[in-house]
N, C-alpha and C positions, 0 to 999 in steps of 0.2 A: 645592770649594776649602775649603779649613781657615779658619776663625774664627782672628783673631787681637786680639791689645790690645797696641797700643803706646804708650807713654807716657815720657816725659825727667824723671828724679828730677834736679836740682840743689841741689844742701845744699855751699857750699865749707867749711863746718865741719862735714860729715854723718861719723859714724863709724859702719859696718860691724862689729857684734864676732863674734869669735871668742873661741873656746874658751877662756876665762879660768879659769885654775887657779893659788892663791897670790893675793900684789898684783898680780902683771903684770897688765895686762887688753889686750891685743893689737886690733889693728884691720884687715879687711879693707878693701881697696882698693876692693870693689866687694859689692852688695848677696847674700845668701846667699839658697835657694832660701824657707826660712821668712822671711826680711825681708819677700822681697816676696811671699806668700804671708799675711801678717798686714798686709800695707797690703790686698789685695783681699779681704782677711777683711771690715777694718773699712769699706770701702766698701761692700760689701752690707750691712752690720749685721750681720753676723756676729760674735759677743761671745767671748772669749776662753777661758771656761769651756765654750762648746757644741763642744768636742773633735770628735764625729760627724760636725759641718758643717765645722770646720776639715781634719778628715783627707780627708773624700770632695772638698775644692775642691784641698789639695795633689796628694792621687793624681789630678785631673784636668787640672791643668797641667802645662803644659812649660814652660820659658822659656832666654830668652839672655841676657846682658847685653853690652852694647857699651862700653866706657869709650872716651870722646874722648878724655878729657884725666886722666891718671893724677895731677895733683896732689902735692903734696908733704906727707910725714908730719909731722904735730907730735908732738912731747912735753906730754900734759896731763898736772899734777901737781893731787894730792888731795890733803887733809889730812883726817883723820877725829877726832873726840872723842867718847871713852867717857865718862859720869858715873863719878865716883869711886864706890868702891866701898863708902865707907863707914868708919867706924870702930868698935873695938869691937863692942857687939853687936848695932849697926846694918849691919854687913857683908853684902856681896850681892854677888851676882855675876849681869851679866849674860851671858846664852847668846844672846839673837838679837838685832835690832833695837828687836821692837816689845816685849823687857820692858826 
C-alpha cells in the first residue's frame, strides 16, 4: 500500500498566486503543486537555496487537492512608494528594491 500525508490547509484570507505578469497579480482558488511542495520543504527543514533536496522531494510527490468550499474572491488594492529621485546632481535612479 502506498504511503500517504493528508493534512487540511484553512487560511479564509489565504491567496494561491499565479502567474503575475504587469500590476495584475491573479490568484488561484486552490494551492499549486510548488505551494504545497515548499510547505513540506520547510517542514523537514529543507531551506530554500538547497535546490537538490527541493527538486528530488517535488519529483517524489504526487498530490490532489480537494476544495470544500470555493469561497469568494476579493479585490486587494496596493499602493507602492518610490524615493524621489532627486534633484539636480543629486538625481538617481532607482532599478530594484533593494537600491
Amino acid at each position: 500500500m502506498a504511503d500517504y500525508l493528508v493534512f487540511h490547509l484553512y487560511g479564509p484570507m489565504a491567496a494561491w498566486g499565479d502567474i503575475a505578469v504587469g500590476e495584475y497579480r491573479p490568484s488561484f482558488a486552490h494551492p499549486s503543486k510548488s505551494a504545497i511542495v515548499g510547505l513540506l520543504a520547510a517542514s523537514l527543514g529543507i531551506r530554500r537555496d538547497e535546490e537538490e533536496l527541493q527538486n528530488s522531494l517535488a519529483n517524489a510527490c504526487t498530490f490532489a487537492v480537494r476544495v470544500d468550499a470555493m469561497g469568494t474572491l476579493l479585490r486587494d488594492y496596493h499602493t507602492i512608494q518610490v524615493p524621489s529621485s532627486g534633484t539636480g546632481r543629486n538625481r538617481r535612479t532607482f532599478h530594484t528594491r533593494r537600491a
